[in-house]
C-alpha positions as CSV (number, residue, x, y, z in Angstrom):
1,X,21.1,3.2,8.3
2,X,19.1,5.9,7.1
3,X,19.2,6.4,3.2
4,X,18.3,10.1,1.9
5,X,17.2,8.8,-1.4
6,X,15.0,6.2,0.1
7,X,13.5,8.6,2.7
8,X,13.2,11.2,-0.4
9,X,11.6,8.7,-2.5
10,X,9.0,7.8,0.6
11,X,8.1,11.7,1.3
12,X,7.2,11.9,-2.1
13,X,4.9,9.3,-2.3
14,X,3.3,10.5,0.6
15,X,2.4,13.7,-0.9
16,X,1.0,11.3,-3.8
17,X,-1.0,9.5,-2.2
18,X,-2.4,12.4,0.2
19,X,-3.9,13.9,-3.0
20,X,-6.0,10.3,-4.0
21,X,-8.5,10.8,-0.8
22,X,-9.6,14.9,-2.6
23,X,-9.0,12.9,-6.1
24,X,-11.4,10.3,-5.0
25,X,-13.7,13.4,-4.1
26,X,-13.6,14.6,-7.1
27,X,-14.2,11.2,-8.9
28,X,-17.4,10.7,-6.8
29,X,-18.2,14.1,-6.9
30,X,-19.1,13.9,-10.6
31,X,-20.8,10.8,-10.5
32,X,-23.7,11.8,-8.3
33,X,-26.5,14.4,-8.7
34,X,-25.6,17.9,-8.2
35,X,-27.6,18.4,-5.6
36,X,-25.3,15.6,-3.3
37,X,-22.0,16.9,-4.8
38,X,-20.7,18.7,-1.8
39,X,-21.6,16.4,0.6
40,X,-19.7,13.6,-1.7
41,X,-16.7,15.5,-1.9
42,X,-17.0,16.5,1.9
43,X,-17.6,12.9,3.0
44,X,-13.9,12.0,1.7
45,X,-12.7,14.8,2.2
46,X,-13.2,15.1,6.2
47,X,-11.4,12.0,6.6
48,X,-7.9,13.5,6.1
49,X,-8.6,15.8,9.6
50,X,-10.6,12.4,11.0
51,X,-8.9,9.7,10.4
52,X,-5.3,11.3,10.8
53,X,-6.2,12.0,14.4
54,X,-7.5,8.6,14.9
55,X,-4.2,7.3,13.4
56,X,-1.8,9.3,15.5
57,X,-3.4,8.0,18.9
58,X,-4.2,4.5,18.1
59,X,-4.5,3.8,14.4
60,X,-0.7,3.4,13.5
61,X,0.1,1.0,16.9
62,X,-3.1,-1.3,16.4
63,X,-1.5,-1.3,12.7
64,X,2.2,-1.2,13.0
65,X,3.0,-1.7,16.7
66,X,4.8,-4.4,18.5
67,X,2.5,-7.3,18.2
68,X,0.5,-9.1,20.9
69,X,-2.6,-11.9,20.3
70,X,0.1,-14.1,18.3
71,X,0.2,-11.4,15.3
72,X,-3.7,-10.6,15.2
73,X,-3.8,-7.1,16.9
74,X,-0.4,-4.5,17.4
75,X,-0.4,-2.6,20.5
76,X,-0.9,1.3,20.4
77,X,2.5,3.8,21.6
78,X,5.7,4.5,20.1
79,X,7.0,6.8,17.1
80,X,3.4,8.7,17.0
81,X,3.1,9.6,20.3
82,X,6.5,10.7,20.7
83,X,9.4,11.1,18.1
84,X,11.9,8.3,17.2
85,X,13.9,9.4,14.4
86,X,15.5,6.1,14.3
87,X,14.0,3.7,11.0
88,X,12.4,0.3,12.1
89,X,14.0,-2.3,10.0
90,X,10.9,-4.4,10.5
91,X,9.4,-2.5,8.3
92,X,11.7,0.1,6.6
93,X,15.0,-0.3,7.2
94,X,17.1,3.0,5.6
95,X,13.6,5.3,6.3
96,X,12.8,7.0,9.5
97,X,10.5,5.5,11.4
98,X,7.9,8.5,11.3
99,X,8.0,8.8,7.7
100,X,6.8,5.1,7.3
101,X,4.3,5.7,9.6
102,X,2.7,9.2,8.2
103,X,2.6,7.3,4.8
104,X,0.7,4.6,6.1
105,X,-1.3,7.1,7.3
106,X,-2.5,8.2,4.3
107,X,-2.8,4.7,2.9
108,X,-5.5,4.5,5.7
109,X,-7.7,7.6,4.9
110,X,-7.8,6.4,1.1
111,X,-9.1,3.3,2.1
112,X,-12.0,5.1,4.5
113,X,-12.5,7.2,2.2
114,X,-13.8,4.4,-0.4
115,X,-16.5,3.0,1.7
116,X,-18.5,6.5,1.2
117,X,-19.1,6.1,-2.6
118,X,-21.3,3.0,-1.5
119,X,-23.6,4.8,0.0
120,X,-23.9,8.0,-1.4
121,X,-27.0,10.7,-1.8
122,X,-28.3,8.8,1.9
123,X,-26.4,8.7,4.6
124,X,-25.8,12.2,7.6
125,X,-22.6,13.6,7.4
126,X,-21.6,12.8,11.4
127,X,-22.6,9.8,12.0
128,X,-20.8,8.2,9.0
129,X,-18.0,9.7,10.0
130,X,-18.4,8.4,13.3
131,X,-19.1,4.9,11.8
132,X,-15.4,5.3,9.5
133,X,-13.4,6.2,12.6
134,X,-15.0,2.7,14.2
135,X,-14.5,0.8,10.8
136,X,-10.6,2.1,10.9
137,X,-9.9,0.9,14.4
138,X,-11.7,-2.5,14.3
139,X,-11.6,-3.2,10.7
140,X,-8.5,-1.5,8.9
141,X,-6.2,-1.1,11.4
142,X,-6.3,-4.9,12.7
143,X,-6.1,-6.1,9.1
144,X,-3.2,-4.1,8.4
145,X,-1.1,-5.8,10.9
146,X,-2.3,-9.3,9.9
147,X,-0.9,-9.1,6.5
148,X,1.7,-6.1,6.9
149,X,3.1,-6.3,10.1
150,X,6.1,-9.0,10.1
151,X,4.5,-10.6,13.2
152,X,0.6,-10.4,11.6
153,X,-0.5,-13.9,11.4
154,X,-1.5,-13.6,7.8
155,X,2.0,-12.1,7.1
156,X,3.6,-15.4,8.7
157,X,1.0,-17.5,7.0
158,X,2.5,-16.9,3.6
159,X,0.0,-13.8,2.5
160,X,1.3,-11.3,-0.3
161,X,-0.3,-8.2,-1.0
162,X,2.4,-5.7,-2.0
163,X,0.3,-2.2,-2.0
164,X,-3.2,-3.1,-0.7
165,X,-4.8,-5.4,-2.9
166,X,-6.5,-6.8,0.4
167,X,-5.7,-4.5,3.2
168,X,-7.2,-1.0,1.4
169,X,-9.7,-2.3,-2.0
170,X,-10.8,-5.7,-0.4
171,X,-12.0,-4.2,3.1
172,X,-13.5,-1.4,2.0
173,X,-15.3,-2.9,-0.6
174,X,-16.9,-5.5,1.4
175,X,-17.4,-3.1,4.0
176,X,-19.4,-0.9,1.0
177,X,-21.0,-4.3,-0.2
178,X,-22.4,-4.3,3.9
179,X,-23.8,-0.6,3.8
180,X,-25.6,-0.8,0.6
181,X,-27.1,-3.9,1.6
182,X,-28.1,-2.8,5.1
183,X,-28.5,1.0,4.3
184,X,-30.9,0.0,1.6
185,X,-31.5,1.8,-2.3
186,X,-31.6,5.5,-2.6
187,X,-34.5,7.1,-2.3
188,X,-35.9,7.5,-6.8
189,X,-33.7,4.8,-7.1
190,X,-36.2,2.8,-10.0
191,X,-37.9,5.6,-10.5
192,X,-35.9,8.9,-11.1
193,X,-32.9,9.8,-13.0
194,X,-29.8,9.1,-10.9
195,X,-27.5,9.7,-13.8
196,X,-23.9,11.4,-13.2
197,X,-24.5,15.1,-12.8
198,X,-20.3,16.3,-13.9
199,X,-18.2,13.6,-15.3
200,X,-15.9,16.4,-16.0
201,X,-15.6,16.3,-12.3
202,X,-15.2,12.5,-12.5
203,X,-12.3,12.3,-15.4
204,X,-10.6,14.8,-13.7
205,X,-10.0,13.3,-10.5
206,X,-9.7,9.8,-12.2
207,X,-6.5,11.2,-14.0
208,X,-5.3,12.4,-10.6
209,X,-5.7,9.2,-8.6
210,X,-4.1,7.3,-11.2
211,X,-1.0,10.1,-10.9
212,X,-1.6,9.1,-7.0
213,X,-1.2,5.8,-7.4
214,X,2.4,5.8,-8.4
215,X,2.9,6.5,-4.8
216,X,0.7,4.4,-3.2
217,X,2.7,1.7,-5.7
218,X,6.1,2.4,-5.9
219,X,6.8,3.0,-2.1
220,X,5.7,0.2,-0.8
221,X,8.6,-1.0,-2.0
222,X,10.4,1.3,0.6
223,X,13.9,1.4,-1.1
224,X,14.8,1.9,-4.5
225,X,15.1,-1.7,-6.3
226,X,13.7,-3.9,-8.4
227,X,10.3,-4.1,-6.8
228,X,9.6,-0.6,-7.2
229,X,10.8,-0.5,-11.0
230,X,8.2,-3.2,-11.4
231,X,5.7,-1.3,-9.4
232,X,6.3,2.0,-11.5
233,X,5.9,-0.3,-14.5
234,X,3.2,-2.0,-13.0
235,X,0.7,1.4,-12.3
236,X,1.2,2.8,-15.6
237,X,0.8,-0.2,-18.0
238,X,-2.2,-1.9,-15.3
239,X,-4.1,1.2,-15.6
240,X,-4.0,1.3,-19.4
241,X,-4.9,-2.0,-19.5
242,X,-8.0,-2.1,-18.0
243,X,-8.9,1.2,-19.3
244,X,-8.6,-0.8,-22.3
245,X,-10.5,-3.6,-21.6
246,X,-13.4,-1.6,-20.6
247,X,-13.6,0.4,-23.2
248,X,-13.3,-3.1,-26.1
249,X,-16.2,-4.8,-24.0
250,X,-18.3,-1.3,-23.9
251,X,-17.7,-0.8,-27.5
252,X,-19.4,-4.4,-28.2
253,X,-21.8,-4.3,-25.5
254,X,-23.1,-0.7,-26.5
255,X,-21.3,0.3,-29.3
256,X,-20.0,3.0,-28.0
257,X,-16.9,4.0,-25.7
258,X,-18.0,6.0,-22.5
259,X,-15.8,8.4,-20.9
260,X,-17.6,6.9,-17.4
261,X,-16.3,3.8,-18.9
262,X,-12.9,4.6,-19.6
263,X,-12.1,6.2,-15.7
264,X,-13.6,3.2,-14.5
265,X,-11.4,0.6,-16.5
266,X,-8.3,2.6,-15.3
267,X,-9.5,2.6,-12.1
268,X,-10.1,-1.0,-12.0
269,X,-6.6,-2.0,-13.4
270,X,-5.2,0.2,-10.9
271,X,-6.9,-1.9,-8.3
272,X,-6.2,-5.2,-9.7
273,X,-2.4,-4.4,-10.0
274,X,-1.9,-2.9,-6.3
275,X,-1.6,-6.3,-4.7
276,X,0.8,-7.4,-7.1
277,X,2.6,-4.3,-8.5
278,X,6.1,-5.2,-6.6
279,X,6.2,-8.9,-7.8
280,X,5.4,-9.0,-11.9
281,X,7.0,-8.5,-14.8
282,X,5.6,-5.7,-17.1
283,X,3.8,-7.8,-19.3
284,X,2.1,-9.5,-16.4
285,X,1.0,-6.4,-14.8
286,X,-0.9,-5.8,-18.4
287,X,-2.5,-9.5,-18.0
288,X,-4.0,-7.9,-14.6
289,X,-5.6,-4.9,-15.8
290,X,-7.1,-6.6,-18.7
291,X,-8.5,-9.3,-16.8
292,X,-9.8,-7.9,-13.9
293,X,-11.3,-4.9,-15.8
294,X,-13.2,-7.7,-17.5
295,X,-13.8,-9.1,-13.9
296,X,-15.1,-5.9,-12.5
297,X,-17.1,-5.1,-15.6
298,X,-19.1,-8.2,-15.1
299,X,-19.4,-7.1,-11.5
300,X,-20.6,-3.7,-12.0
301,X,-23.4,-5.6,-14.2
302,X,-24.3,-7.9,-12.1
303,X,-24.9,-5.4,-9.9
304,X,-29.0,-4.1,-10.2
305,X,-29.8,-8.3,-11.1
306,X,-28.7,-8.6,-7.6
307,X,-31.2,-5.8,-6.4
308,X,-28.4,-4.0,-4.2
309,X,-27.1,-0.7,-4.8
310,X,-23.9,0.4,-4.3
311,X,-24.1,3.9,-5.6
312,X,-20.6,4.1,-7.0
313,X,-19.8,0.6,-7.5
314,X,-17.1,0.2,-4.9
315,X,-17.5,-3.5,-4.2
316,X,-18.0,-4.3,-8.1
317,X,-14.6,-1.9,-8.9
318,X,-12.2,-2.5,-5.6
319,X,-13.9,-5.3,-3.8
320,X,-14.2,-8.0,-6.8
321,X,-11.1,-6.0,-8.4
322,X,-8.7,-6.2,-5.0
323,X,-9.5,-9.8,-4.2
324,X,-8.7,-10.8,-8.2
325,X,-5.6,-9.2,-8.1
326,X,-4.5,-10.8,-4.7
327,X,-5.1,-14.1,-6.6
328,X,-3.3,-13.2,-9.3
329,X,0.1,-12.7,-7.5
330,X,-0.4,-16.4,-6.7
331,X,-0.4,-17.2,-10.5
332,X,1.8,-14.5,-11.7
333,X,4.7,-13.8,-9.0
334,X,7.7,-13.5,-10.3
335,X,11.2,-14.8,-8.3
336,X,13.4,-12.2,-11.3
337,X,11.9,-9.5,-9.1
338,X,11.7,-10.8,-5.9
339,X,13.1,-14.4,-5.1
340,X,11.0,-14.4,-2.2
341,X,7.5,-14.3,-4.2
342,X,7.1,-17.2,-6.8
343,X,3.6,-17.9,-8.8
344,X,2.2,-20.8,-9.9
345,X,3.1,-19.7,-13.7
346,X,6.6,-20.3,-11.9
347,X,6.3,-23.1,-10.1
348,X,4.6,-23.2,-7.4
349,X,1.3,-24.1,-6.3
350,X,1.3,-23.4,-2.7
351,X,1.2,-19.4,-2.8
352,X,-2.1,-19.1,-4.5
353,X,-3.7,-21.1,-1.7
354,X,-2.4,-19.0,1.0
355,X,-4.1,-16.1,-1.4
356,X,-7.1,-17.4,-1.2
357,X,-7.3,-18.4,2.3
358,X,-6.5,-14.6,3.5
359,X,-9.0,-13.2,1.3
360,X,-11.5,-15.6,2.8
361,X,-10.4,-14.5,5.7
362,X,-10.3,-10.4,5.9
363,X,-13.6,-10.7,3.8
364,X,-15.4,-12.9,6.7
365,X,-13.9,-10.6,9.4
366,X,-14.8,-7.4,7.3
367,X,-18.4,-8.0,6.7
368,X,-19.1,-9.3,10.3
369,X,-17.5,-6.3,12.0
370,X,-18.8,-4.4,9.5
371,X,-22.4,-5.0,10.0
372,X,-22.5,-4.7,13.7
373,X,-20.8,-1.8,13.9
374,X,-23.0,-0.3,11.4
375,X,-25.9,-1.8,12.9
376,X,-24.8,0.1,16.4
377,X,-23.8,3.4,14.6
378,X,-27.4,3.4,12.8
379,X,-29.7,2.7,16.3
380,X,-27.7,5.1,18.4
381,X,-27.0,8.3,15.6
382,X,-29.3,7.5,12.9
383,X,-27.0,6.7,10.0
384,X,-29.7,7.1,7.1
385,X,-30.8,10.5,5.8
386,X,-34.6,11.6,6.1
387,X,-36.7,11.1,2.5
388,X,-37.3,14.7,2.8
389,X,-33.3,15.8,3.2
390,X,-33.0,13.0,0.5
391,X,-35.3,15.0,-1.6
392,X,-33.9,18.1,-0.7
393,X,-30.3,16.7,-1.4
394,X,-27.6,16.5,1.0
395,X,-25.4,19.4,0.2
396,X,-28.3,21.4,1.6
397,X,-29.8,19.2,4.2
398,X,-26.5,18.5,5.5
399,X,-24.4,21.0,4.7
400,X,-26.4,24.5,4.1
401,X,-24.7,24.7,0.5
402,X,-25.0,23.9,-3.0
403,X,-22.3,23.3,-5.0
404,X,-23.4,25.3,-8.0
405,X,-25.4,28.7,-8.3
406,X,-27.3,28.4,-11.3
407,X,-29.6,31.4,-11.0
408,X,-32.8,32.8,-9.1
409,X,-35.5,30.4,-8.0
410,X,-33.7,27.2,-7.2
411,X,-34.8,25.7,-3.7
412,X,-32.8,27.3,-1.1
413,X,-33.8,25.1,2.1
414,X,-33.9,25.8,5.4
C-alpha cells in the first residue's frame, strides 16, 4: 500500500540529491585553474541530460529489473518504459514504483559524475562522455543490482551497503584510480602551478552536497523508521566528524587549518558514513567520519609518492573512503536499529567477511571493465586533450568560453 508520507519523504530526497551532481560542479569547479572551470562544471553537469536518458532505456532494468544470470545482471523494460503506478515491494513497498526508480536515477548521475574530477584539465568533452554512458551500463548499473537488487548475488551473499558506500564511492573511485593511471599527469603537472583557482567555488558547493546528502542518506531507508533517524543522524554528525579530523591532523601536519581542508574532511565523512548510515548508532557514525577522514587524509598523501595523479583526489576521498566505510558496518552494525544487520562490535564475526569479499569483488570488476572500456573509448575518439588545447585550457579549447572576463588582452582562442 502506497504511503503519502513515504512517497513525500522519497520525492524530496530526490530533489536533494538532483542538486549533488551541479554541487559536485561547483566543488570541482573551484579546485582547478580558471582556465578549465567551465569545462569542469560542464563535465558533471551534462550528465543529468546523459545519463538520465541512458537510465530510462536500459540503466534502471540492468539495475533494478527482474533478474537473470543468477542475480549478476537485471533485465531492461518495465516501470521506465511505460508507467506502473503500483510500488514494488522488492524494493519499496508503500512508494510508487517510478519514484524509486527516478531516485535511483539520480543516485546514478552523482556517481558518473565523480569519475570526472580524476581526470580533470585533460580529457575532450565528448568522448568522456561517451566513455561515462559505457562505464554506467557495464560498470554501475550491473553493480547496482549485485548488491541492491534482492536477487543480486552480492545482495544474497550477505553484502550491506545502505546508501552507496560500494555501489556509487567505491566504483567510481576505482574507476578514477584507472583514468589517472591510464590517462597519464596533466600537462605542467611538476612544473607549473596547478593550485585551486576559486575555493569560494569549492566551499560553496561542499556545503550543498553535504545539504544533498541527507537525501541520498535518509531515503534509502525508503519509509520513515529507525533506519532513516539513524541515517539523518548519521550525515550530520559523520560529516562533522571528519571535517574534524582533517582539520586536527592539518593543524599538526602544517600548522594551520585549510578551508581546502575542511570541505574535504566533510566530504570524506560523508563518504565513509553512506555505506553505513541506516545501521549505527549516532556515536558510531562519529567513529566513521573520524576515522576514515584520517584514512583518506593518508590517502590523499600518499598520493604524488605513488607518481599518479588523480586531479581531485577521488580514489584517495571516495575510493579508499567508500571501501572503509563498507568495512566498518561489519564492525559497527547495530541490531537496535536494524535486527537484520549485526557488527562484530555486536557479535558477530561473519558480516565483516562478507564486506570484504564484495569490495574485493566490485573493485576487481570495476578496474578491469574500467580499463578496457577506456582503452576502446581512447583508440576510437581520442579521450586525451591536445598539449596545445591543454595549454590553451579547456573551457576554450572545448567549449569556446571562459568562465571569467577579467579585461582586454587575455587569450581569446580560436
Amino acid at each position: 500500500m502506497i504511503s503519502p508520507v513515504d512517497t513525500l519523504l522519497v520525492v524530496f530526497c530526490t530533489a536533494l540529491v538532483m542538486l549533488m551532481t551541479p554541487a559536485l560542479g561547483l566543488f570541482f569547479g573551484g579546485m582547478v585553474r580558471r582556465k578549465n572551470v567551465l569545462a569542469t562544471f560542464q563535465g558533471c553537469f551534462i550528465l543529468l541530460g546523459a545519463v538520465a536518458l541512458q537510465w530510462l532505456v536500459v540503466g534502471h532494468g540492468l539495475a533494478f529489473g527482474r533478474g537473470a544470470a543468477g542475480g549478476w545482471i537485471g533485465v531492461p523494460g518495465g516501470a521506465m518504459l511505460g508507467f506502473s503506478f503500483a510500488p514494488d515491494a522488492g524494493f519499496a513497498a508503500t512508494i510508487p514504483q517510478p519514484v524509486f526508480l527516478l531516485f535511483e536515477l539520480t543516485v546514478a548521475v552523482f556517481a558518473a559524475a565523480l569519475i570526472s574530477g580524476a581526470v580533470v584539465e585533460r580529457v575532450r568533452f565528448g568522448p568522456m562522455t561517451v566513455f561515462i554512458l559505457g562505464w554506467t551500463t557495464l560498470v554501475y548499473d550491473p553493480v547496482a543490482h549485485w548488491v541492491w537488487a534482492p536477487d543480486g548475488w552480492l545482495k544474497k551473499l550477505g553484502v550491506h551497503d545502505f546508501a552507496g558506500g560500494l555501489v556509487v564511492h567505491a566504483t567510481a573511485g576505482v574507476a578514477a584510480l584507472c583514468c589517472a593511471l591510464i590517462l597519464g599527469k596533466r600537462r605542467g603537472l611538476d612544473s607549473e602551478n596547478l593550485h585551486p583557482h576559486n575555493l569560494t567555488l569549492t566551499a560553496i558547493g561542499s556545503g550543498l552536497l553535504w545539504f544533498g546528502w541527507i537525501g541520498l542518506n535518509t531515503a534509502h531507508a525508503w519509509k520513515v523508521s529507525p533506519s532513516m533517524v539513524a541515517a539523518l543522524a548519521a550525515t550530520i554528525l559523520g560529516g562533522g566528524a571528519g571535517m574534524i579530523a582533517w582539520s586536527l591532523i592539518e593543524q599538526l601536519q602544517k600548522g594551520k587549518v585549510t578551508l581546502l581542508g575542511t570541505c574535504t574532511g566533510a566530504v570524506a565523512g560523508l563518504v565513509g558514513v553512506s555505506p553505513a548510515a541506516g545501521y549505527v548508532t549516532p556515536l558510531g557514525a562519529s567513529a566513521i567520519g573520524l576515522v576514515v577522514s584520517a584514512l583518506c587524509y593518508a590517502a590523499v598523501a600518499a598520493k604524488r609518492r605513488l607518481g599518479y595523479d588523480d586531479s581531485l583526489d577521488v580514489f584517495g576521498v571516495h575510493g579508499v573512503g567508500g571501501v572503509a566505510g563498507l568495512i566498518a558496518v561489519g564492525l559497527l552494525a547495530d541490531p537496535a536499529i536494524d535486527a537484520e544487520v549485526v557488527g562484530l562490535f555486536q557479535g558477530n564475526a561473519d558480516l565483516i567477511a562478507v564486506q570484504l569479499v564484495g569490495a574485493g569483488v566490485v573493485a576487481a570488476y570495476t578496474f578491469v571493465v574500467t580499463a578496457g572500456l577506456l582503452i576502446a573509448v581512447d583508440r576510437l575518439l581520442g579521450l586525451r586533450a591536445t598539449p596545445e588545447a591543454e595549454e590553451l585550457g579547456l573551457d576554450l579549447a572545448e567549449h569556446g568560453q571562459r568562465g571569467y572576463i577579467l579585461g582586454e588582452g587575455e587569450r581569446l582562442g580560436a
